[in-house]
ROROTOR-151835 format. One record per residue (C-alpha): x, y, z. Coordinates in steps of 0.5 Angstrom, whole numbers, plus 2048, in hexadecimal, padded with zeros to 3 digits. Layout:
BEGIN
XYZ/...
REM end
This chain:
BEGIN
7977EA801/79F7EB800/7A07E5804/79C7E07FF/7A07E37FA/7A67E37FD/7A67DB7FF/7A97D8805/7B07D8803/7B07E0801/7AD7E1808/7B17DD80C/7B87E0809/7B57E780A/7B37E5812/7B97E1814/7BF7E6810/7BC7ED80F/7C37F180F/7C37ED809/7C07F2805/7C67F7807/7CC7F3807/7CA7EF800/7CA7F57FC/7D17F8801/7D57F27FE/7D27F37F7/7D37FA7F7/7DB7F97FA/7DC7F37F5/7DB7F87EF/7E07FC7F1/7E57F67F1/7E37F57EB/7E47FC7E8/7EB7FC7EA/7EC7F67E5/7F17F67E0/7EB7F47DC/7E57F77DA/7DE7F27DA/7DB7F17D3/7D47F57D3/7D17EF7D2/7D37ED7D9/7CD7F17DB/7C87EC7D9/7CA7E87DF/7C67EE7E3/7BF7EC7DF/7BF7E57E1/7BC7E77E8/7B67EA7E4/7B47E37E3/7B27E17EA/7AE7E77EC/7A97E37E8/7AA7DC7ED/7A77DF7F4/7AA7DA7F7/7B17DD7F4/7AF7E57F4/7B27E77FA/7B97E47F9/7B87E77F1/7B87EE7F5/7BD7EC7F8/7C17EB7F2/7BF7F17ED/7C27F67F4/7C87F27F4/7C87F37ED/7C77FA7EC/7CC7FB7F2/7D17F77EF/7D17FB7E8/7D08027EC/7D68007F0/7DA7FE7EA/7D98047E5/7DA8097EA/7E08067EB/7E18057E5/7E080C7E2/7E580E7E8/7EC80A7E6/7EA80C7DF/7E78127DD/7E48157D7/7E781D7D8/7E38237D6/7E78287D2/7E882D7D7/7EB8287DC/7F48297DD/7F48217DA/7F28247D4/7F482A7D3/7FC8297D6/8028257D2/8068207D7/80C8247D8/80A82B7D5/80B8307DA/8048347DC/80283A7DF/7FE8387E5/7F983B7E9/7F58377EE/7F48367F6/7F68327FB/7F082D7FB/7F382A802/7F882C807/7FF82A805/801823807/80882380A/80D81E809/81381B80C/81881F807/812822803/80B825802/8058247FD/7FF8287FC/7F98277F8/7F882C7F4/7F182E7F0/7F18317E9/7EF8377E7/7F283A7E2/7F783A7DD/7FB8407DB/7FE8417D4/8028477D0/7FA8487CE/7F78487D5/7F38437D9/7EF83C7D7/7EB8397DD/7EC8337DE/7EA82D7E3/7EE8277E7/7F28267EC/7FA8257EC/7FD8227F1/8048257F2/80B8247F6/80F8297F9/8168277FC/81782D800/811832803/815839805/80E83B806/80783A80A/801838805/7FB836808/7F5833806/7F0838800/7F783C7FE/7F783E7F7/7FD83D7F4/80083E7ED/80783A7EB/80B8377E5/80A8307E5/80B8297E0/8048267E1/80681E7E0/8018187E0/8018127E6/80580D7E5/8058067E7/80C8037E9/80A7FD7E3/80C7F77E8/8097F17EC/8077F37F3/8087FB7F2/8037FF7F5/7FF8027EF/7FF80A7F1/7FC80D7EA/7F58087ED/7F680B7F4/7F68127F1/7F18117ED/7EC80F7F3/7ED8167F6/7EC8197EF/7F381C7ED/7F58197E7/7FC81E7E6/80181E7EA/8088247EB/80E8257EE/81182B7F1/81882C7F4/8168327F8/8108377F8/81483D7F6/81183E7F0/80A83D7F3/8068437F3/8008437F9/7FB8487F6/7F78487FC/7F5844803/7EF840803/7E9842805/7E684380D/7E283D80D/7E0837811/7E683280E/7EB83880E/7E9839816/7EA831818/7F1831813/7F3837817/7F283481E/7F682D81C/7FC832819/7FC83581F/7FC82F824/80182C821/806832822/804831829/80682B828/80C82C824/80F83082A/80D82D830/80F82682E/81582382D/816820826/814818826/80E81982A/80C820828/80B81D821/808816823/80381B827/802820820/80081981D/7FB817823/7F881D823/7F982181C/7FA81C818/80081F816/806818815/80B81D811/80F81E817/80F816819/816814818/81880D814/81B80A81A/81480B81E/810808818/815801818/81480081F/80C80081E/80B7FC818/80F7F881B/80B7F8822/8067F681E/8027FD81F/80380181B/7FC80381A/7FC807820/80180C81C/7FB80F818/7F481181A/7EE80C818/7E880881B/7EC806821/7EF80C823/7E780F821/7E480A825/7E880B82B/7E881182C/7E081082B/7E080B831/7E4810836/7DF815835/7D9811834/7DB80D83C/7DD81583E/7D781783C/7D381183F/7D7812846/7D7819847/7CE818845/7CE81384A/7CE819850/7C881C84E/7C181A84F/7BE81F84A/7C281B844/7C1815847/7B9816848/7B881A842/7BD81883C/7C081183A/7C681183C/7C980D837/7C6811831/7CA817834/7D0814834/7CF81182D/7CF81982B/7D381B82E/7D881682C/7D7817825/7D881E825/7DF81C829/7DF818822/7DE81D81D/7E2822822/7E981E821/7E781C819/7E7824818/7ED82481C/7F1820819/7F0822813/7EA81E811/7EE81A80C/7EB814808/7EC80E80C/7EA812813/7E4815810/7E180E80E/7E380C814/7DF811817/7D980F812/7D9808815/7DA80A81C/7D480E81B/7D0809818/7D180581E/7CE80B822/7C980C81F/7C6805820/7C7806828/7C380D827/7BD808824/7BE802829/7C17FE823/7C87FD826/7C77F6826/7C87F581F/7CF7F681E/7D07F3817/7CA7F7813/7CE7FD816/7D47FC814/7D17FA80D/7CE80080D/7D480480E/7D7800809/7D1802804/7D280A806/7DA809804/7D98057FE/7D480B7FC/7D88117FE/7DF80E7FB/7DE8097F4/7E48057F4/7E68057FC/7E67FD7FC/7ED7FE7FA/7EF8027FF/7F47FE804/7F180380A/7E9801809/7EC7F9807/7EF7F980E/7EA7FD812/7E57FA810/7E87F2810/7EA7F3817/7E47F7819/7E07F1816/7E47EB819/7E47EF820/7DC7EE820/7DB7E781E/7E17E5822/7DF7E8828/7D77E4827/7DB7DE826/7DF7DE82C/7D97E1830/7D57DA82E/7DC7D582F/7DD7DA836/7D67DB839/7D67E083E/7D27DB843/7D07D3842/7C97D2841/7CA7CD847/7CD7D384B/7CA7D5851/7CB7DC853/7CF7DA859/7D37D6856/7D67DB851/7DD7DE851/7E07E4852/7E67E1850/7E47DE849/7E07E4848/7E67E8848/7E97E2843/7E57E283E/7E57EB83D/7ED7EB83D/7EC7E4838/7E67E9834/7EC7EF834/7F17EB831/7ED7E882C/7EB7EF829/7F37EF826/7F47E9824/7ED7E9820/7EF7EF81D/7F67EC81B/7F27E5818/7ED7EA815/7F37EE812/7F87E9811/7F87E780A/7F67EE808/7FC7F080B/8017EB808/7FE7ED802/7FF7F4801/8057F4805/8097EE805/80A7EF80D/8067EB813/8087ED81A/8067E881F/8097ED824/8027F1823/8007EB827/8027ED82D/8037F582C/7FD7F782A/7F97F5830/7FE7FA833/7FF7FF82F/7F880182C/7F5802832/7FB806835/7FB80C82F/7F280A82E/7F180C835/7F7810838/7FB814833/7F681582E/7F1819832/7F681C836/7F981F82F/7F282282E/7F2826834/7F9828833/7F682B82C/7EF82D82F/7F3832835/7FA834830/7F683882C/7F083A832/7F683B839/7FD838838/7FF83883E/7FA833840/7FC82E83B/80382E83D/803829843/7FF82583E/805825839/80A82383E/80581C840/80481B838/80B81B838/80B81683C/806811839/809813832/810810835/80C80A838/809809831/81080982D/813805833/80E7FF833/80E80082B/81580082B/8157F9830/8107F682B/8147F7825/81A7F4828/8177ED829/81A7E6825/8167E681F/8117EC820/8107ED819/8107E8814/8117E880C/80B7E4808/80B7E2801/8057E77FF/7FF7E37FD/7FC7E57F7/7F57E77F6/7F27E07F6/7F67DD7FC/7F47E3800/7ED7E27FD/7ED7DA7FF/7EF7DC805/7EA7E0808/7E67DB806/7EA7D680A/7E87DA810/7E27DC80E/7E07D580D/7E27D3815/7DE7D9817/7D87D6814/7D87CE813/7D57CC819/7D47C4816/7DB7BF817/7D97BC811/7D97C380D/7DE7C6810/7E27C080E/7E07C0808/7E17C7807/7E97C780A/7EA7C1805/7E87C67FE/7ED7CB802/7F27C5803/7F27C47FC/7F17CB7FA/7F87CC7FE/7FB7C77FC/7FB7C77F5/7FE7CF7F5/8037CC7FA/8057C77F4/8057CD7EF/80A7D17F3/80E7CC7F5/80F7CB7EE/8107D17ED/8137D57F3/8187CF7F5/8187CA7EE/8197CE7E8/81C7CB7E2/81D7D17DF/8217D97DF/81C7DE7E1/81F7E57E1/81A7EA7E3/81D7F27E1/8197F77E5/8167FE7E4/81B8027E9/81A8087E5/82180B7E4/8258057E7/8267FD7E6/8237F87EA/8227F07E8/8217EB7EB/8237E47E8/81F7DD7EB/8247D87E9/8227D17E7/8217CE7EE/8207D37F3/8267D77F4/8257DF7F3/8297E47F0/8287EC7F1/82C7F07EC/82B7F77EE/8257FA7F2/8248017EF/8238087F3/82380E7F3/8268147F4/8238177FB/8228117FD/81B8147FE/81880D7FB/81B8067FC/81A8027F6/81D7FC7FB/8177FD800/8128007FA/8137FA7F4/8187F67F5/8167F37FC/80E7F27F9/8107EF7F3/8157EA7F7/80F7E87FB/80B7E97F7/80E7E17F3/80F7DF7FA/8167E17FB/8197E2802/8207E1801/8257E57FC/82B7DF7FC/82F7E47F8/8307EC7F8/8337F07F2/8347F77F1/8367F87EB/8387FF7EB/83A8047F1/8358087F0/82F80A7F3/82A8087EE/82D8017ED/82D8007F6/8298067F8/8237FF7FA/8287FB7FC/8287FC804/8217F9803/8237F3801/8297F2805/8257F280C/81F7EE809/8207E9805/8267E5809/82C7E6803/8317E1803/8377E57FF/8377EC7FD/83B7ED7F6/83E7F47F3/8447F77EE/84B7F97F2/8478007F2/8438037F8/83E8097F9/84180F7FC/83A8117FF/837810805/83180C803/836807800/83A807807/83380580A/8337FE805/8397FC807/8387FD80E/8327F980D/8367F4809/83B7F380F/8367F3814/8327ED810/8387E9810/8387E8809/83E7E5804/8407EB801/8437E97F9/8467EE7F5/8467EC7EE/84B7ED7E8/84D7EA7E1/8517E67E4/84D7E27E8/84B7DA7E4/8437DB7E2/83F7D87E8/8397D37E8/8337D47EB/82D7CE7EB/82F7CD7E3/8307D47E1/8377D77E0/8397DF7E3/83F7E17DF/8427E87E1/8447EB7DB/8467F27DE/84A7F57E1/8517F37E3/8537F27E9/8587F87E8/8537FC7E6/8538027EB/84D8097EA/8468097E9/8458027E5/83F7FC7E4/83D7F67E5/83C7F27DE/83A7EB7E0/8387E57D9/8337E17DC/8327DA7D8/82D7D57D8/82D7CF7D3/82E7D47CC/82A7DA7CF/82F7E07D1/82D7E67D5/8327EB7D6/8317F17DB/8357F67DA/8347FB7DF/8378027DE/83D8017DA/83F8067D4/8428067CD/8498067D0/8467FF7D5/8447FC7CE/84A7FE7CB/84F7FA7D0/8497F47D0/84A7F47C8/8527F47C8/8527EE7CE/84E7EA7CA/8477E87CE/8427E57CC/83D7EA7CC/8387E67C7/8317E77CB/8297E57C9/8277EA7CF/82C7F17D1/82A7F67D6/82C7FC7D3/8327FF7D6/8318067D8/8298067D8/82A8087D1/82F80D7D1/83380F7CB/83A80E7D0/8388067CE/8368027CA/83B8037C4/8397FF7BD/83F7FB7BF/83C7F97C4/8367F77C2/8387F47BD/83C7EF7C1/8367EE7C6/8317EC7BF/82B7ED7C5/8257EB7C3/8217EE7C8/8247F57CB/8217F87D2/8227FF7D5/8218007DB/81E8087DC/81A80C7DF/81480F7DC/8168177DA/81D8167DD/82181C7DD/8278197D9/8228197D3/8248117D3/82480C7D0/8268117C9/82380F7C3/82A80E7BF/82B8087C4/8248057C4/8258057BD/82B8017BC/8297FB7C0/8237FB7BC/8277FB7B5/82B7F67B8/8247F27B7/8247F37BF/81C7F37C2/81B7F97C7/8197FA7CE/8197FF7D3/8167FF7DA/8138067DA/80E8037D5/80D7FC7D6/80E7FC7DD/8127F67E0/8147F17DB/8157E97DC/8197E47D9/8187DD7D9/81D7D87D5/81E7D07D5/8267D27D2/8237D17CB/81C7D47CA/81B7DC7CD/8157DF7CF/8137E77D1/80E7EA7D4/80D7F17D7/8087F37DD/8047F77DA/8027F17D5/8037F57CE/80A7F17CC/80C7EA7CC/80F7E57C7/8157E07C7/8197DE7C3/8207D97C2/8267D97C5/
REM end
């Protein structure tokens, strides 16, 4: 019999933990994923590991778990290889990736594969491929391309087929430590192009989408947020558009501050909390109004009912709102658990929740990676055990109790203790996560959560659909509920507002690196689950080891260094370095930026590679040149990191954006130090800083150009000056002579002149240039001449982020992207 075959042990670990069955291969499944997404690929040989469980199947005793480990096995090679296949594709000869040249304009013909998404300052459509258009005729062609437009002068909707002129480009990643990884996420939705427009007038529609269910619902969501648009005032018709439609274009940066801030953010765009709480409103609506009749009562199960018809609410509103990824797999997770209800298996939380996870993983290769699913399904998770674990420390009534004795006092203690707790196990759950990602804890959440999620889960939300659900059926009745949602809205950004204010709401963290943040769910996960002293001690002492061990590496790194580390960042067309004294000061020479200012390249890369060593504060600001793409990223770094002095040249930025850093400067109460050739060179933890440029006297539009020296080893920055800069420096004498340039001028051929170079004798040449910049930099006559004169060349475009490390004697090199290093002697 299978109990004799299987032996004791197999039949007692198939008796006590059956989900085990379900969550084992769910793990394993999401762990490929994780796998997939590392830089390097696994050795086939690694496959032989799955045969090993092959061996057991002949041990009855050890059958059951052999089992166990081939499913696993297999679901952690399936998770891996599709995922793997996804983030680097072999791509058929009819598909866009092979049939366009980067940057070479095409002919495109295609549809509008969702409804455009509208940003803050722009639009961005999907657009399926259909066919390219040559002087010859058409090419049938697959693929999606993800494409930009600054500014829409026209609707287009969801199924419109299109026509235009667009420069296909590949997705690129930033190239520096902590920086998001966009051509990853892309890949996951399976875009593997990306355009840019400037506006639609030259886009063709050459038909609108076809009638059909899709093309009905996009209808009803444009036209509720009309509704919306006209009736409500600005701040909250775009929070309620966000709630109900999912559209977050039109909510301002302001409004998105005071929320990160207040720590509920997440309220801003629909997922499973939203979702579910919408399901809970109908489900208790549904069993209210039941409960009057007898009929339904008598005949019906009364709970079941409501489960449906809370469910069709949910994927009511994941329609509604667009049915974007992260809603829709809240949904699935959501319906799973409802699912179980219907058959009586609501009890078993962890399988449900497992078993959505399994269905997700399936639907979506690759979604591990995604910070929405990590924080759903972090929080969801510790909400569940932590709730199991506060009800066992907190029992509803004592074994002793008897029901006389029980108080209504303490009953009411322990819901609001149970009520509170729900955050907090959430915020626990998704703290390292967060931190990880975000470089950011708000400890405001604490107490603004509890008041916010239920105010807009259970009031404004609702509301909102029933103002969408009688615009579009008899307006006039949605009107007395426009002016309450006013209401609600002002009280949700009134309340928001107050808790974003409070001392220390939000708190910048060093951003854990994947093994910290792993060690510290093991951490807590170690304490939910050690129930012996004696084990628990042992477990916090490894941890205590573990912790203290990577304490001492970064107090030796961070706080300790003996030597210069200069990291050149890759801005795109810009400059930002961040120089790591020996010791632990800090110096930021520029911050990058760019022209629109539609993307901080403060906030977006400089802040996450500070955070990223375990840097919080910038003791010193410079910006090099008053241009935008030099102090574009600097405001970030004024009002976060706690800089003590702000330099720059004698001249200033005649732009709006440059009137902004100084006033943040100002308000920051920073030392401000104007810098000349005149000033004596300055020491800063054994590193001298010399200003060769400009004189004090020097009027206009002139750079910085600063001499760093550490031991023998010499690093010249030499911002934006020109040949007529190099001239003047040339004729006064300074002593340019440098191991390491940042090449002026991003390689233009304005600089750089022989005599320049030649006085420098780099031995290592940097350029800090965007990929495909519209200048054609740098030129290949200026790389060209460092390279003859004997000079290794870098660029940011290519090699991404480039660090330098130096003891004052010895110089090592490395990129980001791992291709380049080397070293030398100064």
């Amino acid at each position: 019999m299978a109990s004799a075959d299987s032996g004791p042990s197999a039949i007692g670990f198939l008796v006590r933990y059956p989900s085990g069955w379900l969550i084992v291969p769910t793990l394993s499944l999401l762990l490929g994923q994780a796998l997939a997404a590392a830089p390097l690929a696994l050795p086939l040989s690694s496959l032989s590991l799955f045969a090993v469980p092959l061996f057991f199947l002949f041990w009855p005793r050890k059958r059951a778990w052999a089992l166990l480990g081939i499913v696993a096995g297999a679901a952690l090679a399936l998770g891996y290889v599709r995922h793997r296949q996804i983030l680097h594709p072999g791509f058929s000869s009819d598909h866009l990736r092979s049939v366009m040249s980067e940057g070479a304009q095409l002919y495109l013909e295609g549809t509008l594969d969702r409804e455009p998404e509208k940003l803050a300052q722009r639009s961005r459509w999907v657009v399926r491929s259909e066919r390219v258009w040559h002087p010859t005729g058409a090419e049938e062609i697959t693929g999606s391309i993800q494409i930009t437009l600054r500014h829409a002068r026209r609707e287009w909707r969801y199924g419109d087929r299109i026509r235009l002129w667009v420069r296909p480009l590949l997705p690129r990643p930033s190239g520096n430590p902590g920086s998001f990884d966009y051509p990853s996420f892309l890949a996951r939705r399976q875009i593997y192009v990306t355009g840019f427009l400037e506006n639609d007038e030259g886009v063709e529609l050459l038909a609108r989408g076809p009638p059909g269910l899709w093309n009905a619902i996009e209808h009803l969501r444009r036209e509720i947020r009309r509704f919306m648009e006209r009736r409500f005032s600005q701040d909250n018709g775009a929070l309620m558009k966000a709630l109900v439609v999912g559209d977050m274009g039109a909510i301002s940066k302001g409004v998105r501050a005071d929320f990160t801030v207040a720590g509920v953010n997440h309220v801003l765009s629909i997922s499973g909390l939203h979702v579910g709480m919408l399901g809970l409103v109908v489900f208790f609506a549904v069993r209210l109004l039941g409960s009057f009749s007898t009929t339904l009562l008598l005949r019906w199960n009364l709970l079941k009912v409501a489960t449906f018809f809370s469910f069709v609410a949910v994927l009511f509103y994941t329609a509604l709102a667009g049915a974007m990824v992260p809603t829709v797999r809240s949904a699935i997770m959501i319906g799973v658990y409802e699912l179980a209800v219907l058959l009586d298996r609501e009890e078993e939380l962890f399988s449900s929740l497992a078993f959505a996870a399994l269905l997700i993983g399936l639907a979506w290769p690759g979604v591990i990676m995604d910070i929405s699913f990590q924080l759903s399904f972090l929080a969801v998770f510790f909400i569940i055990w932590g709730l199991r674990k506060v009800q066992m420390w907190w029992p509803a009534q004592r074994r002793d109790e008897l029901p006389q004795e029980r108080s209504w006092l303490r009953r009411k203690l322990r819901q609001v203790g149970l009520y509170l707790a729900v955050p907090i196990l959430a915020t626990v759950g998704t703290g390292p996560m967060i931190a990880h990602h975000f470089g950011h804890l708000s400890w405001a959440g604490f107490l603004s959560n509890p008041a916010v999620v239920p105010l807009v889960g259970f009031a404004v939300v609702p509301l909102g659909l029933l103002i969408g659900f009688f615009s579009l059926l008899a307006p006039g009745l949605a009107l007395p509920l426009v002016w309450l949602a006013e209401r609600l809205l002002s009280l949700t950004h009134g309340v928001v507002g107050f808790f974003s204010r409070l001392p220390f709401a939000s708190t910048a963290v060093p951003i854990p690196n994947p093994a910290e943040a792993a060690a510290l769910y093991c951490l807590i996960l170690a304490l939910l689950l050690v129930k012996r002293k004696s084990h628990l001690i042992a477990v916090l002492g490894i941890f205590s080891i573990g912790i203290l061990a990577d304490s001492v590496y970064w107090w030796q790194e961070r706080w300790n260094r003996r030597e210069l580390r200069i990291t050149y960042l890759s801005v795109g067309h810009g400059d930002a370095a961040v120089v790591e004294f020996p010791g632990s000061k800090v110096l930021l020479i520029d911050a990058g930026g760019t022209a629109t200012g539609e993307f901080d390249t403060g906030e977006a890369i400089v802040a996450p590679f500070l955070r990223s060593r375990k840097i919080l504060k910038v003791d010193y600001l410079v910006v090099s040149h008053p241009r935008v793409d030099h102090y574009g990223g600097m405001r970030t770094i004024v009002e976060e990191f706690a800089p003590s002095e702000f330099w720059s040249g004698p001249s200033k930025g005649r732009t709006v954006r440059y009137e902004d850093l100084e006033e943040a400067v100002k308000s920051a109460g920073l030392k401000r130090v104007y810098l000349s050739s005149r000033d004596p060179c300055r020491g800063i933890e054994q590193v001298r800083i010399c200003v060769l440029y400009p004189a004090e006297d020097r009027t206009g539009d002139t750079s910085v150009v600063l001499r760093l020296s550490f031991g023998r080893a010499h690093f010249l920055f030499a911002g934006d000056v020109d040949r007529r800069d190099e001239k003047v420096l040339l004729q006064e004498g300074a002593d340019l002579s440098s191991a390491v340039i940042k090449v002026p001028r991003h390689g233009s051929v304005t600089s750089s002149t022989e005599d320049f170079v030649t006085a420098v004798k780099p031995k290592l040449a940097i350029f800090s240039v965007g990929h495909r910049n519209p200048f054609g930099l740098p030129r290949q006559e200026v790389v060209s001449r460092y390279s003859a004169a004997g000079a290794e060349v870098l660029r940011t475009d290519q090699d991404g982020a480039i660090t330098i490390e130096t003891d004052g004697e010895n110089v090592r090199y490395r990129n980001f992207r791992g291709k380049k290093s080397g070293q030398f002697t100064s």
